[in-house]
C-alpha positions in Angstrom: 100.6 65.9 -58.4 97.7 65.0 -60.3 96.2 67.9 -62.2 91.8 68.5 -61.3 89.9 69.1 -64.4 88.8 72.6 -64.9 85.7 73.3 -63.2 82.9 74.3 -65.6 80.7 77.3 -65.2 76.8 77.0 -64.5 74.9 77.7 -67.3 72.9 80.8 -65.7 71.7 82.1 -69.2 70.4 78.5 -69.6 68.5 78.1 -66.3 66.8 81.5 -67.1 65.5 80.6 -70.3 64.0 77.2 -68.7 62.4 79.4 -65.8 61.1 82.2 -68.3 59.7 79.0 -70.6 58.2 77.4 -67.7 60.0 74.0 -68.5 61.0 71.2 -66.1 64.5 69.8 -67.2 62.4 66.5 -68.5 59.9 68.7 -69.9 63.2 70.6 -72.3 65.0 67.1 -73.2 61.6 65.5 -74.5 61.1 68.6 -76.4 64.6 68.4 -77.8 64.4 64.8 -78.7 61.1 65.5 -80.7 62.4 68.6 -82.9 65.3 65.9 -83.6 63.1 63.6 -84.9 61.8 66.1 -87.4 65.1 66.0 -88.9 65.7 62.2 -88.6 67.7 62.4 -85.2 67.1 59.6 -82.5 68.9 62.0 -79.4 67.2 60.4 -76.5 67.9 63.4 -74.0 66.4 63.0 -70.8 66.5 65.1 -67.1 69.9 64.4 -66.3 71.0 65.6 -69.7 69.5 69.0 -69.0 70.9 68.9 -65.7 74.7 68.6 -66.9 73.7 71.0 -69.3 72.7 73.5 -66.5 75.9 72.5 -64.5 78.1 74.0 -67.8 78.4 70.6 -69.7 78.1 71.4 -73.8 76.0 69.5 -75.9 77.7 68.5 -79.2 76.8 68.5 -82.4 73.5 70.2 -84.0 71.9 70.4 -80.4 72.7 73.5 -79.4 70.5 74.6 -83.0 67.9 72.2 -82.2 67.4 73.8 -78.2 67.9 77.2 -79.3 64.9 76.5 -81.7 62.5 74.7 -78.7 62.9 77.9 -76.7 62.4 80.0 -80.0 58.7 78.3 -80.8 58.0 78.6 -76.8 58.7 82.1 -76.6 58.2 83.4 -79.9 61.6 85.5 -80.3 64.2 84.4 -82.2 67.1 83.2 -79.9 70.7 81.4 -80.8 72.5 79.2 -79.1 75.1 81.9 -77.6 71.6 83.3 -76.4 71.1 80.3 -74.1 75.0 80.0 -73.0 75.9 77.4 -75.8 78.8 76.9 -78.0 78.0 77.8 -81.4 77.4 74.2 -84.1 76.1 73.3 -87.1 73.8 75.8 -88.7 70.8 73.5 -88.6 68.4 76.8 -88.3 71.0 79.1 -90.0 69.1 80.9 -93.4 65.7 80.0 -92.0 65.5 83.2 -90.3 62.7 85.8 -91.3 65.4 88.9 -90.5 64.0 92.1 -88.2 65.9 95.0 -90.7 67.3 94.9 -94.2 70.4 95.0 -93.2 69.8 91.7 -91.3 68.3 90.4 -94.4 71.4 91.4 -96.2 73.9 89.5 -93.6 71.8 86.2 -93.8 71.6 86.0 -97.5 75.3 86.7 -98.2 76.2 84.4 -96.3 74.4 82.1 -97.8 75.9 83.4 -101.2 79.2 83.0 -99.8 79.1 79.7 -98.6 77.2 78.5 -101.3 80.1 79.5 -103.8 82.8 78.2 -102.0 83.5 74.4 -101.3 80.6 74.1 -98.9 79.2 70.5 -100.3 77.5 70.0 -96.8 75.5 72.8 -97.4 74.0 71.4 -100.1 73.4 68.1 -97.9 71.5 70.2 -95.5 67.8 68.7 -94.8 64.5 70.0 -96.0 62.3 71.4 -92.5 58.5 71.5 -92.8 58.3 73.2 -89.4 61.1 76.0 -90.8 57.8 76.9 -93.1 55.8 78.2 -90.2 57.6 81.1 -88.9 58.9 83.1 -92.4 55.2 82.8 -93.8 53.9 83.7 -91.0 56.1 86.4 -90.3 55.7 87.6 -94.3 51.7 87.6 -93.7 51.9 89.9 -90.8 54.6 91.9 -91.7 54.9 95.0 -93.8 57.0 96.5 -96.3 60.4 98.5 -94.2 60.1 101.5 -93.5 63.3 102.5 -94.9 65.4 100.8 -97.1 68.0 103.4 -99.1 71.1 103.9 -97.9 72.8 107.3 -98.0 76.5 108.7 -98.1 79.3 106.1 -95.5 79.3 106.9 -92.1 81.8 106.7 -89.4 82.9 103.3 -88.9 81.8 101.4 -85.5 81.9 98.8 -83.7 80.6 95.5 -85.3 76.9 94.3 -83.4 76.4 90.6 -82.5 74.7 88.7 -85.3 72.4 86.2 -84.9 75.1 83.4 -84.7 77.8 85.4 -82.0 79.8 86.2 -85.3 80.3 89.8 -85.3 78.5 91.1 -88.5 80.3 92.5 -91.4 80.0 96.0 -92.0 78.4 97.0 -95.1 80.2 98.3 -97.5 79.5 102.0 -96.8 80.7 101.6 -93.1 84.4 100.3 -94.7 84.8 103.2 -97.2 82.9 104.6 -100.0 80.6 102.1 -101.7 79.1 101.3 -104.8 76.8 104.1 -106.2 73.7 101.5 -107.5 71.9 103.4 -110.6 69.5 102.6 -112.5 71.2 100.5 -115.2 72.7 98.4 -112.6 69.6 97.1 -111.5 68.7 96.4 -115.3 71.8 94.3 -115.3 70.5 92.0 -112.5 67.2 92.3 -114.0 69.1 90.6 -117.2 71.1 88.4 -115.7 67.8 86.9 -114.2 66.2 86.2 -117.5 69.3 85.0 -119.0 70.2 82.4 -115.7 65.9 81.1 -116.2 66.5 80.5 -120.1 69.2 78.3 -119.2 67.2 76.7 -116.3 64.5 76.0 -118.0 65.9 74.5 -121.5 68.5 72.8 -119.4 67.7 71.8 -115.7 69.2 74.0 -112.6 72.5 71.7 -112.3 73.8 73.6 -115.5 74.5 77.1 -114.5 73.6 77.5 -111.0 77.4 77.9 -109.1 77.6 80.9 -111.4 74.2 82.1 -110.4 75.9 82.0 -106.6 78.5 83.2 -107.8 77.5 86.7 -109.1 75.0 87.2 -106.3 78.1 87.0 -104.2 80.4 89.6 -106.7 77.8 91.4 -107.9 74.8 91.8 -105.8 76.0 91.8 -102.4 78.3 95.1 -103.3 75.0 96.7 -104.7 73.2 95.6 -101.6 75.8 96.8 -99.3 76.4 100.4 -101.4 74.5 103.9 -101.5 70.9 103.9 -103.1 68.2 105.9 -103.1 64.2 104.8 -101.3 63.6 104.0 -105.0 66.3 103.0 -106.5 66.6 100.4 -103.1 62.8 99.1 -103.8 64.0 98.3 -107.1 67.1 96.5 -105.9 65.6 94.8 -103.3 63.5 93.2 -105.9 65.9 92.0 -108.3 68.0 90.6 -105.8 64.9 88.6 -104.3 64.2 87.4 -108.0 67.8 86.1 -108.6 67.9 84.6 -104.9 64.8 82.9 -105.8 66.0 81.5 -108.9 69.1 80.2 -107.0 66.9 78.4 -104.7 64.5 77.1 -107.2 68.1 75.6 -109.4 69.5 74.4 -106.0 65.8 72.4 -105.8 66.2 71.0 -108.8 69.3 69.6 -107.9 67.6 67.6 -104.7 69.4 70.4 -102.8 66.6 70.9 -100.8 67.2 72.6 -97.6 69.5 74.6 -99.2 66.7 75.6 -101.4 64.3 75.8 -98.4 66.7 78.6 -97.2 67.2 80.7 -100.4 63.4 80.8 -100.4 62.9 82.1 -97.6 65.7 85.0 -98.0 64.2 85.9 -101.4 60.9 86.3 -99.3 62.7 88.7 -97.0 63.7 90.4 -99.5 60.4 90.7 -101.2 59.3 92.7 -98.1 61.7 94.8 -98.1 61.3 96.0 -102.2 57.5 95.7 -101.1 56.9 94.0 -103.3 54.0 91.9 -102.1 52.8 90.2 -105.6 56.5 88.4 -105.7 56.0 87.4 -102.0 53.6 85.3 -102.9 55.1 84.2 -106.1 57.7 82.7 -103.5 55.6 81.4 -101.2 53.9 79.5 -104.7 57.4 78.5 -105.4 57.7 76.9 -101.4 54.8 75.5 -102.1 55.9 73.3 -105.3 58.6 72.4 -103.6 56.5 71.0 -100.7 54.5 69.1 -103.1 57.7 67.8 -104.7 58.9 66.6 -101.3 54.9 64.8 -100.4 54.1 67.4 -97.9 51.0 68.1 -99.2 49.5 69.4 -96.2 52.2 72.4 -96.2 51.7 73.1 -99.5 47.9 73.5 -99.2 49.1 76.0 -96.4 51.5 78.0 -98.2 49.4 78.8 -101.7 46.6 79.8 -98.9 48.9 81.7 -97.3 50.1 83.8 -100.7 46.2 84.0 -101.7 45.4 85.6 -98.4 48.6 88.1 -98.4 48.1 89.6 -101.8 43.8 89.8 -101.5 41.6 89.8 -104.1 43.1 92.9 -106.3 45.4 90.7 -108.2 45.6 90.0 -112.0 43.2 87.0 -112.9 47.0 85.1 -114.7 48.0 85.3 -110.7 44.6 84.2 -108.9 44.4 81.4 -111.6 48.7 80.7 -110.6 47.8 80.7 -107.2 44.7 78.2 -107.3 46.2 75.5 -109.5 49.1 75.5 -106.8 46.9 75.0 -103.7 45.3 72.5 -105.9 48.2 70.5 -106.2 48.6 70.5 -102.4 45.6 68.8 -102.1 46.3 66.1 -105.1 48.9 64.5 -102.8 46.6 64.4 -100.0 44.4 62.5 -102.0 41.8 65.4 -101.6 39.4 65.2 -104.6 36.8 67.3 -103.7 39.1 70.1 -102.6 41.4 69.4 -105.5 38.6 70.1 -107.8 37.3 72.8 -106.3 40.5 74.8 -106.6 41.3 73.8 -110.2 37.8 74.9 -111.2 38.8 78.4 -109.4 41.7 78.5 -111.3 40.3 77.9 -114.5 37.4 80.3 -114.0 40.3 83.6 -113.2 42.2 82.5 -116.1 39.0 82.3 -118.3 38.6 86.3 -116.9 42.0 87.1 -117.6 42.2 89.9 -120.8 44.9 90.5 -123.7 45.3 93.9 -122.0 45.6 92.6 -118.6 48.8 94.0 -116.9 50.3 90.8 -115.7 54.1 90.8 -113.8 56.7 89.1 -115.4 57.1 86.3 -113.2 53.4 85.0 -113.5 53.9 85.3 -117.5 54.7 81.7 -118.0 51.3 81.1 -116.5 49.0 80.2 -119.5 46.6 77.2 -121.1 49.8 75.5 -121.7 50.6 75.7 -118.2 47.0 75.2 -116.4 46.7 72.0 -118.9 49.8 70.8 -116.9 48.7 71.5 -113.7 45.5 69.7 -114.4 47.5 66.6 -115.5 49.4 66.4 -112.8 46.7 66.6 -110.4 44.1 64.0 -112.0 47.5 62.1 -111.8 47.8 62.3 -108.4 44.4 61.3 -108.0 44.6 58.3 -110.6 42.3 60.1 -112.7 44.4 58.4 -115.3 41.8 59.8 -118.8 41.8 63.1 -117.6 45.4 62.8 -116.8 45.9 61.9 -120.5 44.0 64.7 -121.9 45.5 67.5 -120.0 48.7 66.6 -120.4 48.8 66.1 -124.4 47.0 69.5 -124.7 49.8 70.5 -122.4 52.6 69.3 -124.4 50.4 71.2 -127.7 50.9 74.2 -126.4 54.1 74.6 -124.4 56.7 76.6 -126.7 59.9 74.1 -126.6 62.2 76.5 -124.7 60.3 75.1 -121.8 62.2 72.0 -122.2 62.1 70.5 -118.6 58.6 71.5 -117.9 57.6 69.5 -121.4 59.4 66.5 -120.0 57.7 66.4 -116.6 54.4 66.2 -118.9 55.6 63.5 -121.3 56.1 61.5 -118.0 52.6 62.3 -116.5 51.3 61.4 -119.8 53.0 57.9 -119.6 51.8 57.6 -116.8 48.1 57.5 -117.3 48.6 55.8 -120.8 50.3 52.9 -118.2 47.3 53.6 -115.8 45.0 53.4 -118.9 46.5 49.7 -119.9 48.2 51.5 -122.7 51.8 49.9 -122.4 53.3 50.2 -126.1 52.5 54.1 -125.9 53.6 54.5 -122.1 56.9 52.8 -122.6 57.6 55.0 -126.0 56.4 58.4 -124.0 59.1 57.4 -121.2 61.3 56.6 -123.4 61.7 60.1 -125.2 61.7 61.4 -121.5 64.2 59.1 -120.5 66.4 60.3 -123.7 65.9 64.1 -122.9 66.4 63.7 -119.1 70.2 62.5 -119.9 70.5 65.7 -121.6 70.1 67.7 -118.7 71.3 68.5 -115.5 68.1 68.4 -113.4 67.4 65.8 -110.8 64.0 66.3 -110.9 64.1 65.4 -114.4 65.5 62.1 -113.5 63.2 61.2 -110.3 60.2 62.1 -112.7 61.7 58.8 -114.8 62.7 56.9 -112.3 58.7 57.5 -110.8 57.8 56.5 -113.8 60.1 53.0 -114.2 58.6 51.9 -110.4 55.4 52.1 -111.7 56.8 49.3 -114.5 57.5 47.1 -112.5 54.6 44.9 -112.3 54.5 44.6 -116.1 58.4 44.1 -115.6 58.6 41.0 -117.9 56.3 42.3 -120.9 58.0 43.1 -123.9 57.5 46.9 -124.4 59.1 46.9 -121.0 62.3 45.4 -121.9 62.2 47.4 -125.1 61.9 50.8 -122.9 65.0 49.5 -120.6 66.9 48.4 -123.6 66.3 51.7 -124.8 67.3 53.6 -121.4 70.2 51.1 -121.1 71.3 52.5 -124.3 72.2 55.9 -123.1 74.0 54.9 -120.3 
């Protein structure tokens, strides 16, 4: 006797959700197959699709993620895909979230730790989302500092809640038994460790040390996160661990890792709200914003410096008004923007013009200076093929940057070869790219190398001239 296929449940939480959103089943699949095009997925859903789905059938792959997420931007709560009666997939969404407690913040970003120590490679394959920027900013705009954020003596074990992906959450470590007592020179240690780890980034690209970066978040910070603090003493460690989980996203971006990056910025902006700590929020959002630029979404990164300018208002140290300025400037060089590129360069030079010796200035916006503003210039009058200007910023750059900033003077020796190419000057640009050729194979920074390789495409018309083959002799050379 011939054995009938199991009969599959309708999807009731499903059909809800569509009659709460106010979709028709066409309506959901077009919606579906749209937010898969943002991450380069040709899905071609339609009616009848919905309709299986309604009847109990499971989508496969990331399309769970990617329905959970339509009904998330039509309703405007967070929802999973167990929320809409879904099998659980890959985490296309996972890490993007803008948590609702500390404790939630604390889940997300451990497991991000976790994986991201372990042999994870695909989550360093993961995709960069310009519509994952919305929300968290958004959401970091609006939102205040927590209420509460210490956590006192362990209490009775219960039951582990739901998390956000229908894995039951891991109780913190003073739910399991006593935890880690966090003083004060604990967080000075993480404070350390986060000078130490941006040293190392800086003189030799974010490929070098970053899995050990991961690596002590996961060993060290987590149990600190997860122990007994005071209000203060949790302030201060939510800080430091938003600093080393920004750092960790800014190495994983140098590494083209960029959606992991995406999500470790948007954790350590989480967890900026919950030191509150609104100054480093915005350093963040700056950071999300470079990125964006980076990636040519210049659009998004004209939103996100405006974004951090309107969060931390007008009381902030001229070094950050000037930081903040030059970035939104940027955004606007890859647009193409020159009036609104040099409007917000001449802002930024004018607050750094009103910034004092005895100005109190955060030790993240420290590395902001002449040295830096010059670069930020150059890159911009770059952008805009502003190609003498371009040269002149970047050698007064490349004056005054102190040589532990190693990758930041390459990027500079590469804009300036740039406009000595754009200029005609092709025995200087060829010798420029050269030297940043020779320190980019030092280093373990993509960046470092797309910066080159930028700057060899713009050879190639001038392919057969002889400096050229001298400069690919030359890169040949070091293999």
């Amino acid at each position: 006797m011939t054995e009938r296929p199991p009969q599959r449940t309708p999807n009731r939480q499903l059909a809800a959700l569509i009659a709460e959103a106010g979709f028709s089943n066409a309506g959901l699949a077009r919606r579906v197959d749209q937010l898969g095009l943002e991450h380069g997925l040709d899905l071609r859903y339609d009616k009848t699709s919905v309709t299986r789905w309604l009847r109990g059938q499971q989508p496969r792959g990331t399309t769970p993620a990617l329905i959970a997420e339509v009904f998330t931007r039509r309703l405007g709560r967070r929802l999973t895909a167990q929320d809409l009666g879904l099998d659980a997939c890959a985490p296309v969404y996972a890490g993007l979230e803008f948590a609702a407690t500390p404790e939630e913040a604390v889940d997300i970003v451990s497991g991000l730790w976790r994986k991201d120590s372990g042999s994870h490679a695909e989550l360093r394959k993961i995709a960069f989302t310009p519509a994952g920027l919305v929300v968290p900013s958004r959401d970091w705009l609006i939102g205040r500092a927590d209420e509460r954020v210490g956590r006192g003596e362990p209490q009775t074990a219960r039951v582990p809640e739901q998390g956000r992906a229908g894995v039951p959450r891991q109780r913190p470590t003073s739910e399991r038994g006593p935890g880690v007592k966090v003083t004060g020179g604990d967080i000075a240690a993480l404070r350390s460790v986060g000078e130490l780890f941006r040293a190392l980034d800086n003189a030799y690209g974010g490929g070098h040390a970053r899995q050990a970066l991961v690596r002590y978040l996961e060993h060290e910070a987590e149990p600190m996160l997860r122990g007994t603090y005071s209000e203060a003493a949790g302030r201060r460690l939510f800080a430091a661990a938003a600093d080393l989980t920004r750092l960790a996203g800014w190495t994983s971006y140098d590494i083209a890792a960029h959606g992991l990056a995406q999500r470790y910025f948007v954790q350590a902006l989480r967890l900026s709200q919950a030191a509150g700590d609104r100054a480093y929020g915005s350093y963040v959002l700056v950071t999300m914003s470079r990125q964006a630029v980076y990636l040519g979404h210049g659009r998004e990164a004209v939103q996100l410096a405006r974004v951090a300018q309107q969060g931390i208002g007008h009381s902030a140290p001229p070094v950050v008004q000037a930081l903040l300025h030059s970035v939104e400037a940027r955004g606007h060089g890859v647009l193409g923007d020159v009036r609104a590129c040099t409007a917000s360069l001449v802002r930024a030079e004018r607050a750094l013009d009103g910034a004092r010796p005895g100005d109190e200035v955060p030790y993240w916006a420290r590395f902001f200076d002449e040295a830096q503003l010059a670069d930020e210039f150059g890159h911009c009058h770059r952008d805009l093929q502003q190609f003498r200007a371009a040269a002149q910023n970047a050698e007064r750059s490349l004056q005054l940057r102190a040589p532990g900033y190693a990758r930041s003077r390459l990027f500079c020796r590469v804009v300036l070869a740039t406009a000595r190419l754009g200029l005609g000057e092709l025995d200087q640009a060829c010798a420029l790219g050269a030297e940043a050729a020779q320190q980019a194979s030092e280093m373990r920074s993509v960046r470092a190398l797309e910066y080159v390789r930028d700057f060899e495409r713009r050879l190639e018309p001038y392919r057969d001239a002889t400096p050229v083959r001298g400069y690919r002799d030359r890169v040949a050379a070091l293999g």
